[in-house]
C-alpha positions as protocol buffer text, in pm:
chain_id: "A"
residue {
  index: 1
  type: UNK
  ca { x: -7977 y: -4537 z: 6054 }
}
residue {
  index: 2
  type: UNK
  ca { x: -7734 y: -4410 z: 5865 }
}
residue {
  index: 3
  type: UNK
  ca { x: -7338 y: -4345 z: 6070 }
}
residue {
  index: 4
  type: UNK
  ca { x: -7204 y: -4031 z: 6101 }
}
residue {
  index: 5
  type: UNK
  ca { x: -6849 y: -3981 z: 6118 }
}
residue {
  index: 6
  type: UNK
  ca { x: -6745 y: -3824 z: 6408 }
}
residue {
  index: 7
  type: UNK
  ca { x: -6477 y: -3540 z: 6397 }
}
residue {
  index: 8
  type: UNK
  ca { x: -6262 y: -3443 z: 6646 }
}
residue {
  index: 9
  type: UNK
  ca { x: -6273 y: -3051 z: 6740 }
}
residue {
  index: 10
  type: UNK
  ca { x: -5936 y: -2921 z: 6728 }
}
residue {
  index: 11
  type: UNK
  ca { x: -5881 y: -2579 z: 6839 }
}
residue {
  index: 12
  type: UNK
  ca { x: -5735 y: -2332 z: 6571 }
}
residue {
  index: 13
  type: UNK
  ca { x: -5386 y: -2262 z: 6700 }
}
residue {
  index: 14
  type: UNK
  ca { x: -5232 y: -1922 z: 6663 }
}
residue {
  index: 15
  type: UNK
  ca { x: -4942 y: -1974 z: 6410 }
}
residue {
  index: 16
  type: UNK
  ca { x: -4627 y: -1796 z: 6605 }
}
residue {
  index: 17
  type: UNK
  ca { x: -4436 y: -1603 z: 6377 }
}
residue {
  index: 18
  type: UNK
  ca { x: -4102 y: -1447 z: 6442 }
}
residue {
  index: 19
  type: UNK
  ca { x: -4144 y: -1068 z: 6513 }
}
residue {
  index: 20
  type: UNK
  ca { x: -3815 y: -997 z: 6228 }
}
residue {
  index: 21
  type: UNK
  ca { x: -3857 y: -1256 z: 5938 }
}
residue {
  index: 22
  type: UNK
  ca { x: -3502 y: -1304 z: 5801 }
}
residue {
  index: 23
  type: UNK
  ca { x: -3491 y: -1247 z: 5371 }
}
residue {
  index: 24
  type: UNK
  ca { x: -3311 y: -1481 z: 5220 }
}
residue {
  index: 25
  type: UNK
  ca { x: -3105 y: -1340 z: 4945 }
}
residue {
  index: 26
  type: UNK
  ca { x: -3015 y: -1557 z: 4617 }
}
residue {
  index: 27
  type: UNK
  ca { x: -2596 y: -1623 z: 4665 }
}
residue {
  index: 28
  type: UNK
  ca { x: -2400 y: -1650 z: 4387 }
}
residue {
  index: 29
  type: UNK
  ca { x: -2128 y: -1880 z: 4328 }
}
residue {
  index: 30
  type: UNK
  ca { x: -1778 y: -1704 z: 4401 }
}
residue {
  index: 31
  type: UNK
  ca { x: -1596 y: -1533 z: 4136 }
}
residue {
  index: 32
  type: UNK
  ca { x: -1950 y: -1509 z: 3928 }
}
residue {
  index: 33
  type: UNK
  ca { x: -1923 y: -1159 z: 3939 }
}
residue {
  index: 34
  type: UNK
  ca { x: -1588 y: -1093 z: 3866 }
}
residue {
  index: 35
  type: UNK
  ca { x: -1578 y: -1291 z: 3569 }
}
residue {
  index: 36
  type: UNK
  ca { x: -1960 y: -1058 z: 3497 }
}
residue {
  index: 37
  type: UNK
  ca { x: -1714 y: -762 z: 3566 }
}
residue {
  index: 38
  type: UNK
  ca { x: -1414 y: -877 z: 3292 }
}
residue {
  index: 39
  type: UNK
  ca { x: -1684 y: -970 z: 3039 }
}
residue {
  index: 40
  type: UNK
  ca { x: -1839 y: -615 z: 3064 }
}
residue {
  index: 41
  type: UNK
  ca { x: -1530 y: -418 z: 3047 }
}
residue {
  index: 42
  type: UNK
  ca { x: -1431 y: -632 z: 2765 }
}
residue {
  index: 43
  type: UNK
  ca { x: -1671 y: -597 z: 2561 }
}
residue {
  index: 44
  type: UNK
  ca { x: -1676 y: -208 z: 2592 }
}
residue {
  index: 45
  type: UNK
  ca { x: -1474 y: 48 z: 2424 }
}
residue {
  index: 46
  type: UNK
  ca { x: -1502 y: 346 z: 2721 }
}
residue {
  index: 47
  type: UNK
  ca { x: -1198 y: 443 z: 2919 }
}
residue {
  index: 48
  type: UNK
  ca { x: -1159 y: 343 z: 3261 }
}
residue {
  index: 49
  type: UNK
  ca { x: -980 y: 613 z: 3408 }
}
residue {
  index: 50
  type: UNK
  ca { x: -1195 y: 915 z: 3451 }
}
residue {
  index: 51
  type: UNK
  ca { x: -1070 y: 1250 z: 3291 }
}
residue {
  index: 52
  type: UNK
  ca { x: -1071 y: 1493 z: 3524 }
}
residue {
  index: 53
  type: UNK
  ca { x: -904 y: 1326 z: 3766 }
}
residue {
  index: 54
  type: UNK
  ca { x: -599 y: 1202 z: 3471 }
}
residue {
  index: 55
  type: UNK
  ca { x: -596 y: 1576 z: 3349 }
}
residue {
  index: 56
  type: UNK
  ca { x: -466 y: 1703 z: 3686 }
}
residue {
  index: 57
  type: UNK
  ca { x: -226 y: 1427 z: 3726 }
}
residue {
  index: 58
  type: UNK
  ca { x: -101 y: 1532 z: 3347 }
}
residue {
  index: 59
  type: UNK
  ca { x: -75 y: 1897 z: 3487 }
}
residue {
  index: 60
  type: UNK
  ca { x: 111 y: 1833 z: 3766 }
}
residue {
  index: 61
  type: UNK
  ca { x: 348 y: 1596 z: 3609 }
}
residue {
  index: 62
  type: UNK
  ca { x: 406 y: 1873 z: 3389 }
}
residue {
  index: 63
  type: UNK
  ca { x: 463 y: 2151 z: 3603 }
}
residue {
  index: 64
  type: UNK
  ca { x: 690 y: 1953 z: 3868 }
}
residue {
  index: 65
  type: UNK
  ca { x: 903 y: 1875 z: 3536 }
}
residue {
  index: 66
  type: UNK
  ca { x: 913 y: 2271 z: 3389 }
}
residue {
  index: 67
  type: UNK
  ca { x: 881 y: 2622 z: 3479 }
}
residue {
  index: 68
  type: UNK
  ca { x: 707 y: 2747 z: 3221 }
}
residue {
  index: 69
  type: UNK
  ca { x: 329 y: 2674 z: 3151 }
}
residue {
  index: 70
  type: UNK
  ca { x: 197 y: 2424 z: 2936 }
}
residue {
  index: 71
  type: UNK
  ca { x: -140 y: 2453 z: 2790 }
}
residue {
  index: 72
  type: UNK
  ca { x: -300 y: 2075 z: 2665 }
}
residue {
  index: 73
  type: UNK
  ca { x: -523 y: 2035 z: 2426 }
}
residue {
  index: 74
  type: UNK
  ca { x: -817 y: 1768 z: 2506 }
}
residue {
  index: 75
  type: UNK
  ca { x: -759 y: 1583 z: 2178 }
}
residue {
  index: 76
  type: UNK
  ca { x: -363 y: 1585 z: 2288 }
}
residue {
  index: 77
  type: UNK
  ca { x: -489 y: 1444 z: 2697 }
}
residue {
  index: 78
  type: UNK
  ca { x: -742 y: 1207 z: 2525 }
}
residue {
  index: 79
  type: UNK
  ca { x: -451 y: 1033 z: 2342 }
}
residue {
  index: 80
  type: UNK
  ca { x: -218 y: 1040 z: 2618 }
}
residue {
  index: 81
  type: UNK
  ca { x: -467 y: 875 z: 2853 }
}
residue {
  index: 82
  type: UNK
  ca { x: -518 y: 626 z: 2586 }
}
residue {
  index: 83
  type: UNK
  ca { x: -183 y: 506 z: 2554 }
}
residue {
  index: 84
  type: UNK
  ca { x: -181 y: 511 z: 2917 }
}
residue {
  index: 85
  type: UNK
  ca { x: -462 y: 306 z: 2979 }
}
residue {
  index: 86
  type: UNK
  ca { x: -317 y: 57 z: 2686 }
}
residue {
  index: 87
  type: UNK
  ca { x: 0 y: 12 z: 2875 }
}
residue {
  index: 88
  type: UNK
  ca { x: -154 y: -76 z: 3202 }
}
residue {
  index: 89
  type: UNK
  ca { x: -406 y: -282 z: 3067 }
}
residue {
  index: 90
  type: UNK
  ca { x: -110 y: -505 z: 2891 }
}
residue {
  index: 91
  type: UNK
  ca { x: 120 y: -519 z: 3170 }
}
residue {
  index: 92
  type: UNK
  ca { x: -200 y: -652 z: 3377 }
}
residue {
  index: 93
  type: UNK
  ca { x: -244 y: -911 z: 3161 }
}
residue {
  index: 94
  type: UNK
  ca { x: 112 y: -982 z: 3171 }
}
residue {
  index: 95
  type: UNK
  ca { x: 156 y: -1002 z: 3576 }
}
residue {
  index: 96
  type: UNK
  ca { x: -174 y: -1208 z: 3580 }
}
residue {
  index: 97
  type: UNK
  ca { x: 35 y: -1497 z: 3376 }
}
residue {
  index: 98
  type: UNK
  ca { x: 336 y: -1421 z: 3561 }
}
residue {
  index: 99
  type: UNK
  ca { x: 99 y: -1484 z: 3852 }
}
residue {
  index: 100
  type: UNK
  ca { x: -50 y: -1767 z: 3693 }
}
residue {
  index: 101
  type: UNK
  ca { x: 321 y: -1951 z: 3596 }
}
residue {
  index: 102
  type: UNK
  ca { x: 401 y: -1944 z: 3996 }
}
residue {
  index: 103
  type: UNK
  ca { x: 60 y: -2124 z: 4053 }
}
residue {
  index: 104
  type: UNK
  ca { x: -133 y: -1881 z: 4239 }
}
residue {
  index: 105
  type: UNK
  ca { x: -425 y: -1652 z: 4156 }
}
residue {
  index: 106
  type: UNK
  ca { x: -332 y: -1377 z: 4339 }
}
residue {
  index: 107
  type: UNK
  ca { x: -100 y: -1068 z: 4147 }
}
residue {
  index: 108
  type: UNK
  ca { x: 171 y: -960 z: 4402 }
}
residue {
  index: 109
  type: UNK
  ca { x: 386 y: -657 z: 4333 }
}
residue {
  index: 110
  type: UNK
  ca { x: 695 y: -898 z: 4292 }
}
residue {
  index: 111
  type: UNK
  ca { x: 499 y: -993 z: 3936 }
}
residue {
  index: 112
  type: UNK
  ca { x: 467 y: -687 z: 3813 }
}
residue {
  index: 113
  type: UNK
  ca { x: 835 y: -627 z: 3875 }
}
residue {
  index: 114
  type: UNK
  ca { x: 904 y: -943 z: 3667 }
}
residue {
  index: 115
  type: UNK
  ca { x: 765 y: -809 z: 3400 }
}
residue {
  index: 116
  type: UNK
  ca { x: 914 y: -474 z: 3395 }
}
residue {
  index: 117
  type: UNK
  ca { x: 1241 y: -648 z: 3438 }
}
residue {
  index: 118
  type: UNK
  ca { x: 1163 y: -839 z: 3107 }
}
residue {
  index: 119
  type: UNK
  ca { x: 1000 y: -536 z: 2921 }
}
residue {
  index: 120
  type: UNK
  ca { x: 1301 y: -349 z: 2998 }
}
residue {
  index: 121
  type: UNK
  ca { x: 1498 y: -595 z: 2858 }
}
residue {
  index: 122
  type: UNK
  ca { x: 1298 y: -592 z: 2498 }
}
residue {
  index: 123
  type: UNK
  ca { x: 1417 y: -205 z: 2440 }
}
């Protein structure tokens, strides 16, 4: 006779699942995408302030400072926001060391004063 292996009958249980599964989304480290962000922006050559919004400052500016109306050309506001964006871009870079000399991260207002006080100083 040969033996037959007996097998215990185990009901099929009902696997519970929750009724709202929770995703898990991929994290990313801290700062990852900030340092993504200065990378991009580096890299490009397109102006970060928009220029609608830069032309009506430029107007206003204007007319607060005259009576009479001035008239801009877009090759004239082009250049103007250029230099602009230059200058804030630099002293940015200069309150982030600032920053950096006091041992902190973080740019406070105080910084960017520093360095104002200094520019001034170089005219």
């Amino acid at each position: 006779m040969a033996r037959t292996v007996q097998q215990v009958n185990k009901k099929k249980q009902k696997k519970l699942l929750p009724k709202f599964t929770k995703k898990t989304t991929k994290r990313t480290k801290p700062g990852v995408r900030s340092l993504r962000e200065i990378k991009f922006y580096q890299a490009s050559t397109n102006l970060l302030l928009r220029k609608r919004p830069f032309m009506r400052l430029v107007r206003e500016v204007t007319q607060k400072l005259s009576l009479q109306a001035h008239f801009w050309q877009l090759t004239a506001l082009e250049a103007l926001q250029e230099a602009a964006e230059t200058y804030l871009t630099h002293l940015f870079e200069h309150s982030n060391l600032a920053a950096i000399h006091a041992k902190r991260i973080t740019v406070f207002p105080k910084d960017v004063q520093f360095i104002l006080r200094i520019k001034e100083d170089d005219l």
